[in-house]
FIBALUM-588055 format. One record per residue: residue in three letters; x, y, z of N, C-alpha, C in turn; chain; residue number from 1. Coordinates in Angstrom, 3 decimals, padded with zeros to 6 digits. Example, Ala and Ser with C-alpha at 12.3 -4.5 7.8 and 13.67 -1.06 7.14 Angstrom:
2
    r       n_u       n_v       n_w      ca_u      ca_v      ca_w       c_u       c_v       c_w  c    k
  ALA   013.190  -005.690   007.800   012.300  -004.500   007.800   013.200  -003.300   007.800  A    1
  SER   012.850  -002.250   007.080   013.670  -001.060   007.140   012.900   000.030   007.870  A    2
//
This chain:
138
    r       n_u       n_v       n_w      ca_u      ca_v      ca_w       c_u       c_v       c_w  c    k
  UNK   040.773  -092.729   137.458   041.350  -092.598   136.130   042.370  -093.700   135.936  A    1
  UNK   042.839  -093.558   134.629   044.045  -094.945   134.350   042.714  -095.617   133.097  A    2
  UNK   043.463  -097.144   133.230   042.834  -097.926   132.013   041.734  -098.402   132.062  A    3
  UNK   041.608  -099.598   130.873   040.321  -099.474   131.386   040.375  -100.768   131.034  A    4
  UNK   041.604  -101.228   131.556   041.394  -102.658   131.061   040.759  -103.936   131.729  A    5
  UNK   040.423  -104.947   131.895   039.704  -105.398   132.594   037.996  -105.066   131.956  A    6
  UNK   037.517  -104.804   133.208   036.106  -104.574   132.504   035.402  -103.045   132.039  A    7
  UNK   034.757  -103.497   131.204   034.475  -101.959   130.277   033.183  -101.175   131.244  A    8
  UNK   033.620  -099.916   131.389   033.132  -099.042   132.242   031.944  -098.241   131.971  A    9
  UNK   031.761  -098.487   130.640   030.526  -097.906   129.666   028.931  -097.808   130.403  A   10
  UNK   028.701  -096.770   130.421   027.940  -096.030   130.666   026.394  -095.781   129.980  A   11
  UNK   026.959  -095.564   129.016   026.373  -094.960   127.665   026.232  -095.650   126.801  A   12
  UNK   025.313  -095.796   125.521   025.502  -096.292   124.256   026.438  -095.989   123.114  A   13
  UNK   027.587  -096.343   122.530   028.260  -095.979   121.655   027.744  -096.307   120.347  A   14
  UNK   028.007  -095.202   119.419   027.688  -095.807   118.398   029.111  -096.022   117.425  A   15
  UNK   029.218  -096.377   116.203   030.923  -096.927   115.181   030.176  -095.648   114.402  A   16
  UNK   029.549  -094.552   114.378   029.600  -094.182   113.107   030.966  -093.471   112.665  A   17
  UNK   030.829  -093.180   110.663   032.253  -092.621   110.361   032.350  -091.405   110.068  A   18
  UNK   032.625  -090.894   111.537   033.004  -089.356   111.452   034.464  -088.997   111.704  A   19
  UNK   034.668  -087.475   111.034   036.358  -087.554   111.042   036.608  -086.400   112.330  A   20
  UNK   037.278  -087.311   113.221   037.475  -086.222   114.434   038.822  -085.872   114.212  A   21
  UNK   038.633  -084.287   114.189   040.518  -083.737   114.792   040.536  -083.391   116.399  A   22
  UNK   041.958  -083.860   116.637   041.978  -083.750   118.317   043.065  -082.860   118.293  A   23
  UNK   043.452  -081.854   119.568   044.610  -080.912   119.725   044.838  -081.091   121.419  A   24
  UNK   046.093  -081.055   121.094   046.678  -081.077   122.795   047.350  -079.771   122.826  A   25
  UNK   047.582  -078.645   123.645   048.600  -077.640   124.152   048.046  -077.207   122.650  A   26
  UNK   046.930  -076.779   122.113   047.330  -076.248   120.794   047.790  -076.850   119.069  A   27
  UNK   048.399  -078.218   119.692   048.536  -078.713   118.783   048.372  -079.904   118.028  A   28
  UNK   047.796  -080.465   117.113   047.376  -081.467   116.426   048.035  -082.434   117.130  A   29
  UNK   047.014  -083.478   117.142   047.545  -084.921   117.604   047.531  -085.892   116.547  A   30
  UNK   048.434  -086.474   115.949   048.624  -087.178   114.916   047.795  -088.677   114.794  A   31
  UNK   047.521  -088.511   113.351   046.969  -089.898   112.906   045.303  -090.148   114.285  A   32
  UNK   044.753  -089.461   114.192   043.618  -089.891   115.243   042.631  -090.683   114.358  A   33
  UNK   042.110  -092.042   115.063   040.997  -092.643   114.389   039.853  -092.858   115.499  A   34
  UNK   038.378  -092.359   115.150   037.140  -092.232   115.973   036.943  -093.938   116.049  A   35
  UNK   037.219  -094.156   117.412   036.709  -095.736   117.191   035.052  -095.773   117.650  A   36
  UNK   034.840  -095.100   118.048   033.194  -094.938   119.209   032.991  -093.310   119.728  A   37
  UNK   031.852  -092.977   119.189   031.070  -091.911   119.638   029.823  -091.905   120.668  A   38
  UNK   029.516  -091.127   121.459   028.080  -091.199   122.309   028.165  -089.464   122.544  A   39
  UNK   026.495  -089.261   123.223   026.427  -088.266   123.636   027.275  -087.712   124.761  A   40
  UNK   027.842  -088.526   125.642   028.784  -088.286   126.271   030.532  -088.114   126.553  A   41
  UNK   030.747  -088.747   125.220   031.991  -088.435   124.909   032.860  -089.529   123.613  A   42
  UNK   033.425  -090.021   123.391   034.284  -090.836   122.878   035.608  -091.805   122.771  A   43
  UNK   035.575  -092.472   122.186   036.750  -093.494   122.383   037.624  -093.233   120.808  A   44
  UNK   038.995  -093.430   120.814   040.429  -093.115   119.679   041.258  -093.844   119.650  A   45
  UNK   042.223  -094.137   119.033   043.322  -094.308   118.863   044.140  -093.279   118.043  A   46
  UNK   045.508  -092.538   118.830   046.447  -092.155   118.120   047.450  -092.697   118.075  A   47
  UNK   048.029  -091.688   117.223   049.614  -092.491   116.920   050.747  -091.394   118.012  A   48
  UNK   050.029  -090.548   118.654   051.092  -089.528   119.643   050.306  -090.494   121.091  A   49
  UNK   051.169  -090.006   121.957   050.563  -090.171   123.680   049.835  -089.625   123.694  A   50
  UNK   048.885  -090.320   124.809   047.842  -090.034   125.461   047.431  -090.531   127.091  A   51
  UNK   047.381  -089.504   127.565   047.769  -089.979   129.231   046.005  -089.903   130.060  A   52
  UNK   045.754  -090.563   130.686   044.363  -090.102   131.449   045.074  -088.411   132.156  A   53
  UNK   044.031  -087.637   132.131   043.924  -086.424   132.593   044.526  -085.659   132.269  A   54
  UNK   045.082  -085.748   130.359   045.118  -084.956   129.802   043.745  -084.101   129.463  A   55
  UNK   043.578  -082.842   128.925   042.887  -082.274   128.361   042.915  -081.837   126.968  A   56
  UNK   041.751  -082.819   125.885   042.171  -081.966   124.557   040.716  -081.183   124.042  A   57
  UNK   041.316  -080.244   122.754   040.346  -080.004   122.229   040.125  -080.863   120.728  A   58
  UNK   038.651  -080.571   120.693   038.226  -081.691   119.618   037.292  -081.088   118.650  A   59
  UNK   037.233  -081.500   116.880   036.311  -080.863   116.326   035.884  -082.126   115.085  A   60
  UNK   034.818  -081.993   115.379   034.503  -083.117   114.723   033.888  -083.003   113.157  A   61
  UNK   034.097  -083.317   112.227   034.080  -082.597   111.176   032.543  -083.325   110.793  A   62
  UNK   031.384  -082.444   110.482   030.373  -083.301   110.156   029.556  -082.662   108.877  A   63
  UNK   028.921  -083.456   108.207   028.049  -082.644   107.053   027.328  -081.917   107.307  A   64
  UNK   027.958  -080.729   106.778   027.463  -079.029   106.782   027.987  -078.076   108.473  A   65
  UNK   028.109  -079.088   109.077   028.921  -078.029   110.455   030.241  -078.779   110.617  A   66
  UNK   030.573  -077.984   111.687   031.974  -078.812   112.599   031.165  -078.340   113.895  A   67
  UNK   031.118  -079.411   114.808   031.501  -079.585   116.290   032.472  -079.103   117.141  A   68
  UNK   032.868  -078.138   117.954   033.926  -078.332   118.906   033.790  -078.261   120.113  A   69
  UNK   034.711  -078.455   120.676   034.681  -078.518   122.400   036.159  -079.008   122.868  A   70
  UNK   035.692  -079.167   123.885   036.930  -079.734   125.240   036.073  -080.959   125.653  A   71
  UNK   037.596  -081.800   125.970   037.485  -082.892   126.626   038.211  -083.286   127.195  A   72
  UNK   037.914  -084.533   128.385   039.062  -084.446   129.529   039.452  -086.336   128.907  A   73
  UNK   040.456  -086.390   128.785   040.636  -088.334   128.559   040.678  -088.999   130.029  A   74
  UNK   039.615  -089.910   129.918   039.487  -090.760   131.315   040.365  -091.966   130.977  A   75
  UNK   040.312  -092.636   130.370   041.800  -094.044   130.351   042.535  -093.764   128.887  A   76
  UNK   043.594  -094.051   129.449   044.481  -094.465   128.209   045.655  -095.812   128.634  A   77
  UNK   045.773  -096.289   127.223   046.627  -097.078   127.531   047.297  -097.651   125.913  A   78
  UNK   048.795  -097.485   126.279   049.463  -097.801   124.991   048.865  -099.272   124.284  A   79
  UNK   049.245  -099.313   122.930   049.290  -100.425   122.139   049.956  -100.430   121.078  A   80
  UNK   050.446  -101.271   120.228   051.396  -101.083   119.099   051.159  -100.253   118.169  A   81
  UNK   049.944  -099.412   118.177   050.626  -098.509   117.017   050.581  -097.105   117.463  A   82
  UNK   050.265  -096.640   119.024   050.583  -095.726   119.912   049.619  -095.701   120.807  A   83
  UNK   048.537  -094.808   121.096   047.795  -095.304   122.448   046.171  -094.900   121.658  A   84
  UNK   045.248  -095.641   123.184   044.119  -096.075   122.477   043.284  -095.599   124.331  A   85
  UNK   042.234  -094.256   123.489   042.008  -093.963   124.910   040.376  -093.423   124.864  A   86
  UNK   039.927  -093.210   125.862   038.575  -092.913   125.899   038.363  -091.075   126.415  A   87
  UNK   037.686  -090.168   126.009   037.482  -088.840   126.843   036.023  -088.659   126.966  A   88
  UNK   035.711  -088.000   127.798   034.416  -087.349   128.396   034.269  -086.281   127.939  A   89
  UNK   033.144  -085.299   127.139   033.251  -084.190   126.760   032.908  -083.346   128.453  A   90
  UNK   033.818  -082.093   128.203   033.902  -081.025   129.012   033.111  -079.723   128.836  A   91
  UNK   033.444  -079.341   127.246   033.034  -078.172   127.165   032.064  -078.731   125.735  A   92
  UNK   030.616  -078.522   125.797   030.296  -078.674   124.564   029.214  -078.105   124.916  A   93
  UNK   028.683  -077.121   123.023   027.410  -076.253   123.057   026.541  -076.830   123.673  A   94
  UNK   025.488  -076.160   123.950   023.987  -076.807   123.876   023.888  -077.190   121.632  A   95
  UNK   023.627  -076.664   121.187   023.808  -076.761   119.562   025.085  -077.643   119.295  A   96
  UNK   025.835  -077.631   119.603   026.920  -078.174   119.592   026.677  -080.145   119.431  A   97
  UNK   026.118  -080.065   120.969   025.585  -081.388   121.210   024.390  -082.223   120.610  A   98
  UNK   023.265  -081.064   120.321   022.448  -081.511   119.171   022.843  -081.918   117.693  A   99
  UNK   023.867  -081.582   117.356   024.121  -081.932   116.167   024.987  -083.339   115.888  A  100
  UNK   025.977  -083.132   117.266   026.278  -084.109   117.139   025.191  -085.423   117.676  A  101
  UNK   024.519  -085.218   118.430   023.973  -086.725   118.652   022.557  -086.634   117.550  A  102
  UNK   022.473  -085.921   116.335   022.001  -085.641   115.265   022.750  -086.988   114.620  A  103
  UNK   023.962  -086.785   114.101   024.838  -087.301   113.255   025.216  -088.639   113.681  A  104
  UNK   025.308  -088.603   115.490   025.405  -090.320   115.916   024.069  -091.255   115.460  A  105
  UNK   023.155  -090.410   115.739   022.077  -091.222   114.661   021.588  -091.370   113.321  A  106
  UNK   022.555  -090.761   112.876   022.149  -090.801   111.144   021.693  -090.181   110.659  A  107
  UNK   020.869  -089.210   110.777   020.511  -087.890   110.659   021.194  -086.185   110.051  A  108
  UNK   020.662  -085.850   109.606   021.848  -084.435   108.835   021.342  -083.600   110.049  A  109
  UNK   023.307  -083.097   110.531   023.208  -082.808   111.018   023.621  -081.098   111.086  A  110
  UNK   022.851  -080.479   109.770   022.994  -078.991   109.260   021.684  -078.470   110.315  A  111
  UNK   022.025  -077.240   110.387   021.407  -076.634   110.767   019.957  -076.070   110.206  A  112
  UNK   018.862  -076.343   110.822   017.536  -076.235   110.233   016.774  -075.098   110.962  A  113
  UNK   015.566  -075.293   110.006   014.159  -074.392   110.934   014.333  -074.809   112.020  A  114
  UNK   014.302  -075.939   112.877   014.066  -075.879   114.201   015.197  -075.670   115.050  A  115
  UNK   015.977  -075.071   114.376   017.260  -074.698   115.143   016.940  -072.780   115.097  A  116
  UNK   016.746  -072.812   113.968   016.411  -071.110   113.696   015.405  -070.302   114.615  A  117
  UNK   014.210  -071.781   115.084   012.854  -071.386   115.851   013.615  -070.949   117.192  A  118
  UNK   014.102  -072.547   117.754   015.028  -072.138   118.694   015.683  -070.770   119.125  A  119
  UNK   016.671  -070.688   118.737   017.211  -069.224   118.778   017.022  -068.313   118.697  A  120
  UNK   015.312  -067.790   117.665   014.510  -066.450   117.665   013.699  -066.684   119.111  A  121
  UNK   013.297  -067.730   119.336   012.400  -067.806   120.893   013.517  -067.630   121.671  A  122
  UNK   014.925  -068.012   121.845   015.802  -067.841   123.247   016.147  -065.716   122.920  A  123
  UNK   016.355  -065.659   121.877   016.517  -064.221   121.484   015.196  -063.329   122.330  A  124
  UNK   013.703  -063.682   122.188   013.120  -062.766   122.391   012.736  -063.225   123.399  A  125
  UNK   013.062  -064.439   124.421   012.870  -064.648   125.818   013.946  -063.085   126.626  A  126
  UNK   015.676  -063.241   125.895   016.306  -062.714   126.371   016.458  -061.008   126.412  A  127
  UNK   015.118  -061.055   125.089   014.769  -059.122   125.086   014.376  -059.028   125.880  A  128
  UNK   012.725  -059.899   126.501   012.127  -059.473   127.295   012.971  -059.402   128.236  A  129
  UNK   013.826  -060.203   128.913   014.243  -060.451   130.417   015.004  -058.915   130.400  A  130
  UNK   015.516  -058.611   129.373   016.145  -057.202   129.140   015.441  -056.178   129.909  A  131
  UNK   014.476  -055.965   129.081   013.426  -054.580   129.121   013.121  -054.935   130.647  A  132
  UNK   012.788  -055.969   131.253   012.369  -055.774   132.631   013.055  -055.670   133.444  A  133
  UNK   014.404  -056.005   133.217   015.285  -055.945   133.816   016.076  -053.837   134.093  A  134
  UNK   015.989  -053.607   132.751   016.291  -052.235   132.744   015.083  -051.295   133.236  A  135
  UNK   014.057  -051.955   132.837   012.501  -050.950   133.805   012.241  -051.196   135.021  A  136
  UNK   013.138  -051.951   135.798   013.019  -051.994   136.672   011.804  -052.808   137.682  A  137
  UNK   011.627  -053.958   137.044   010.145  -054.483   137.103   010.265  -055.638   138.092  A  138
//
């Protein structure tokens, strides 16, 4: 952990799209946040409060027709003049959660559809059955 200055550690593909992320530390809003880079794996910011590697925040990303949330852990930070500028790894994010968002990193609406609805009636009646056999003893 620490910066990341020197050479870029990237992993992943980022994309610039313009989505409006809110971030919270201890509960509470972190001021002035701007999404500089999104991926399926996490993101890059600048705020105008601190930001330390191995903090933990929560994050919700405001998108057309849902919001996103989760946890994330910040892997570098490092100040700059108009407060700090840091990268996090998502921690806690849906399965749905994550579809939508890497829905929206590609341009795509990322509301909830039939194949989200199919989804969830098939995990629903996977999880009856596992029920009934489970209680009959099978």
């Amino acid at each position: 952990m620490g910066t990341i200055s020197g050479q870029d550690r990237r992993r992943v593909e980022r994309s610039e799209r313009d989505l409006v992320l809110r971030l919270f530390a201890n509960g509470r809003p972190i001021p002035d946040v701007q999404l500089r880079d999104v991926s399926p794996e996490g993101f890059g910011v600048q705020v105008a409060g601190e930001l330390k590697a191995g903090d933990n925040v929560t994050f919700e990303f405001q998108l057309e027709g849902a919001v996103v949330s989760g946890r994330a852990a910040v892997v570098w930070a490092e100040p700059f003049h108009m407060g700090y500028r840091g990268g996090a790894r998502f921690t806690r994010l849906s399965w749905f959660g994550r579809r939508r968002l890497e829905q929206a990193i590609a341009g795509k609406d990322a509301r909830p559809g039939w194949g989200d609805s199919i989804l969830i009636l098939v995990a629903a009646v996977l999880f009856a059955a596992m029920a009934v056999d489970f209680l009959l003893g099978r």
